[in-house]
C-alpha positions as CSV (number, residue, x, y, z in Angstrom):
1,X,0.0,0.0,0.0
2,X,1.4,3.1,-1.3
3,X,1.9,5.9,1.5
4,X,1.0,9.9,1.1
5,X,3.7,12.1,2.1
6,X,2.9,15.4,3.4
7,X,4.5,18.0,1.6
8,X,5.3,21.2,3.8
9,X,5.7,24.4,1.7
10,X,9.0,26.4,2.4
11,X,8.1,29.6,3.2
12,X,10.7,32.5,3.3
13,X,11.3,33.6,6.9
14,X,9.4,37.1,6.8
15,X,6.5,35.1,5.3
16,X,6.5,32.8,8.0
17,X,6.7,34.9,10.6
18,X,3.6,37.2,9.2
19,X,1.6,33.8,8.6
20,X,2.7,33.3,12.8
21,X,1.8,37.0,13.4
22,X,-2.0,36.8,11.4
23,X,-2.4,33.5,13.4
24,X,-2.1,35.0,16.5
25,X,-4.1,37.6,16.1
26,X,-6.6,35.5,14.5
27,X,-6.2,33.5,18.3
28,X,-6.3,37.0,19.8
29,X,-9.4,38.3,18.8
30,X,-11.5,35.5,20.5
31,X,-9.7,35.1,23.9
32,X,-7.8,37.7,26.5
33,X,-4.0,38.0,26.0
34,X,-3.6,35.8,28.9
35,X,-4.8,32.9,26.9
36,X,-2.8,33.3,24.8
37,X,-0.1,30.2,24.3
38,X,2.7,29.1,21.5
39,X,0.1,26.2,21.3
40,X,-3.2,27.9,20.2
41,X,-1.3,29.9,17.7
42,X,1.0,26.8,16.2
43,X,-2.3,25.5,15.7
44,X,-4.0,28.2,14.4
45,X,-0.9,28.8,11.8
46,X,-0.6,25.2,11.1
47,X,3.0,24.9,12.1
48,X,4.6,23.4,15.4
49,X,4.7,24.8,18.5
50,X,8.8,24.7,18.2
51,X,9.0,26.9,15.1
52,X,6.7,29.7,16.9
53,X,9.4,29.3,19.6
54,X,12.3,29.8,17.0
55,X,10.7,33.0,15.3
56,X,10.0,34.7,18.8
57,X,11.5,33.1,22.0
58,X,9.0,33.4,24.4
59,X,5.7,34.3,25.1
60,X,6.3,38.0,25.6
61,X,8.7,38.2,22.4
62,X,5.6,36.7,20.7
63,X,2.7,39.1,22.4
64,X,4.9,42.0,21.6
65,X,5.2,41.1,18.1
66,X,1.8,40.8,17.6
67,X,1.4,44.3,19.5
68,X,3.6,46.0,17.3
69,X,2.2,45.2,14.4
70,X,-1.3,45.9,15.2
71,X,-0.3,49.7,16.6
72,X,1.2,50.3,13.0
73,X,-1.9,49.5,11.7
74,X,-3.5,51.3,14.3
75,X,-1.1,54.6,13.7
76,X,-1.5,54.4,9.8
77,X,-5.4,54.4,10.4
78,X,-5.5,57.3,12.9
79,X,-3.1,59.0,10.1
80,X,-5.5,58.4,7.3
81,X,-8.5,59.4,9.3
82,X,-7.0,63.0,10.5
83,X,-7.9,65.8,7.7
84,X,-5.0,68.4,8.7
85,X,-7.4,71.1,6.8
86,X,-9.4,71.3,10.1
87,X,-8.4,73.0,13.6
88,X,-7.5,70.2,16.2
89,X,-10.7,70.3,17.9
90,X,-12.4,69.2,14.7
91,X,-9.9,66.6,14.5
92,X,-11.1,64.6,17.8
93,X,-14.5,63.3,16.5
94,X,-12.7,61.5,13.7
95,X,-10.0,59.9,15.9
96,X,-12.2,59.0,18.2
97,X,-14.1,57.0,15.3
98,X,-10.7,56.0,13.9
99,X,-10.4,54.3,17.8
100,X,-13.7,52.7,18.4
101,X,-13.4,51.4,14.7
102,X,-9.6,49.4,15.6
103,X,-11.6,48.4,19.0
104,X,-14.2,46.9,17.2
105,X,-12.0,44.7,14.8
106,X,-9.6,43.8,17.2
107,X,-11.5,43.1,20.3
108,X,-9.3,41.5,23.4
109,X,-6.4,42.2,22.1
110,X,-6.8,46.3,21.7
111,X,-8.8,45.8,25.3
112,X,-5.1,44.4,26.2
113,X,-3.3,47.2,24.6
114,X,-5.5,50.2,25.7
115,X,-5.2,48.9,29.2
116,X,-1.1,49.3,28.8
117,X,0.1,45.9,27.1
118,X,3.1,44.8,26.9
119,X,6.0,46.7,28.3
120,X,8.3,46.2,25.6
121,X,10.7,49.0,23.9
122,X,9.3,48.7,20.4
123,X,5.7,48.9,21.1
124,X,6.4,51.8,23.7
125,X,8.3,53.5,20.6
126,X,5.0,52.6,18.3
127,X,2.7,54.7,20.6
128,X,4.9,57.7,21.3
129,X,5.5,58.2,18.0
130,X,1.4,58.4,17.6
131,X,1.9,60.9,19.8
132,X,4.4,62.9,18.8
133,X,2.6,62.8,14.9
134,X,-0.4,64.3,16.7
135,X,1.4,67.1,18.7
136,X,3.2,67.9,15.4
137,X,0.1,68.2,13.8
138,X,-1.0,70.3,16.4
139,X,2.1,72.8,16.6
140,X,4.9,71.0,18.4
141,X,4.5,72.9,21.5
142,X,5.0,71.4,24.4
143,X,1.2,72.1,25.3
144,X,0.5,70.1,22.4
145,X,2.3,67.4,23.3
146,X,0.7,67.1,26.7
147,X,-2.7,67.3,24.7
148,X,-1.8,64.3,22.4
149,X,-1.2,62.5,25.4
150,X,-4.2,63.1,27.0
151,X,-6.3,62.5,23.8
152,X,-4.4,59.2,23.2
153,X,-5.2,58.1,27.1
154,X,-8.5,59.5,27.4
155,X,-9.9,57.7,23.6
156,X,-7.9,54.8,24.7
157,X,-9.3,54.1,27.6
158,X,-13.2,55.2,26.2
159,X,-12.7,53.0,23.3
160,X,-11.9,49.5,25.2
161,X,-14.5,47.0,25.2
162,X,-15.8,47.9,21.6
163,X,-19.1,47.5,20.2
164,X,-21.9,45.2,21.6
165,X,-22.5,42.2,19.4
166,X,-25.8,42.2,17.6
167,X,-26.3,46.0,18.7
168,X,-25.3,49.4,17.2
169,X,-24.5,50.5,20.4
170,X,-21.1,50.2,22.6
171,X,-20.0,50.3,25.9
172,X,-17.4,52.9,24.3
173,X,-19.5,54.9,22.3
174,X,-21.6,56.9,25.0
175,X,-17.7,57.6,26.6
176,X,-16.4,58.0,23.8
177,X,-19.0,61.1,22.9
178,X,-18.4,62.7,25.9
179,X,-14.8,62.5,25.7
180,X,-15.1,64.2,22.4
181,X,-17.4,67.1,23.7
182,X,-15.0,67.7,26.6
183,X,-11.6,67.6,24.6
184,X,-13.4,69.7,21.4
185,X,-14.7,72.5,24.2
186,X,-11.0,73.2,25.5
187,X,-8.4,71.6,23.3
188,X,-8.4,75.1,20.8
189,X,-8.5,76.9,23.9
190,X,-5.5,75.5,25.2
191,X,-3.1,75.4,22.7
192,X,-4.1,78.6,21.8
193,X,-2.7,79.9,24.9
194,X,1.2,78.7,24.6
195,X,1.9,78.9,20.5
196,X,5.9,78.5,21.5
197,X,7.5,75.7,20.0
198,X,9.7,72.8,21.8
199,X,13.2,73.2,20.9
């Protein structure tokens, strides 16, 4: 009796490691980041638990990975979703949409994020840059640095949790609109008042 052999396909490693990286957020999206094991996302990937080891060491090397890549998604959306033709508090409604929407597709894992993540150097680096891109946008003062930061708390923190299944409502949303009435009524204001520059 004739036997099958499995044929594996040879996949470069930058490949690999994305197919490892879409797995586990694929594993991510349906469980906290607690949950998450080399196991559940071997499986998920179709590859062995030892090569998911290989491409990121542990655990944390893995979760930070998978971090990372979802805040450079989440910075190129919040770039494309920012019309620099309007004054900054215009601006806020549009993040905040920007926010909720990420929330909404990515579920525990942005839950895991907003509420601080990983401590790792790269996916630190990922949200200060957000940061500094909005404080630029907003004059590079030091006052709108300190805004940025408060926007990207405060629409952090409203966004977690998402929209309800089934429902056009979110725990988010109600926060999120009242976020964006308080910010809008004293952001202008504010960096109005220091238009120096950092140096």
């Amino acid at each position: 009796m004739a036997r099958h052999q499995v044929t594996r396909t040879r996949l470069d490693p930058g490949t690999r490691r994305e197919q490892i990286l879409v797995a586990a957020s694929a594993v991510l999206s349906t469980r906290s980041a607690g949950e998450l094991t080399f196991e559940s996302v071997a499986e998920a990937a179709g590859v062995s638990r030892a090569l998911v080891y290989n491409y990121f060491g542990d655990r944390n090397g893995l979760l930070a990975a998978v971090e990372l890549r979802a805040l450079e998604e989440l910075n190129r959306s919040l770039h494309a979703s920012i019309d620099t033709g309007l004054a900054p508090a215009e601006q806020i409604a549009p993040l905040a949409r920007a926010y909720l929407s990420f929330a909404d597709a990515h579920g525990p894992l942005w839950n895991h994020l907003a509420a601080g993540g990983v401590h790792h150097p790269s996916v630190e680096a990922a949200r200060r840059i957000r940061i500094e891109r909005l404080a630029e946008l907003w004059g590079g003062t030091e006052v709108a640095h300190d805004a940025a930061t408060a926007v990207t708390v405060v629409l952090e923190s409203a966004t977690i949790g998402g929209s309800v299944p089934g429902t056009d409502a979110s725990p988010g949303a109600g926060a999120v609109a009242t976020v964006c009435r308080i910010l809008t009524s004293g952001l202008e204001a504010g960096l109005a008042e220091h238009p120096t520059p950092l140096r």
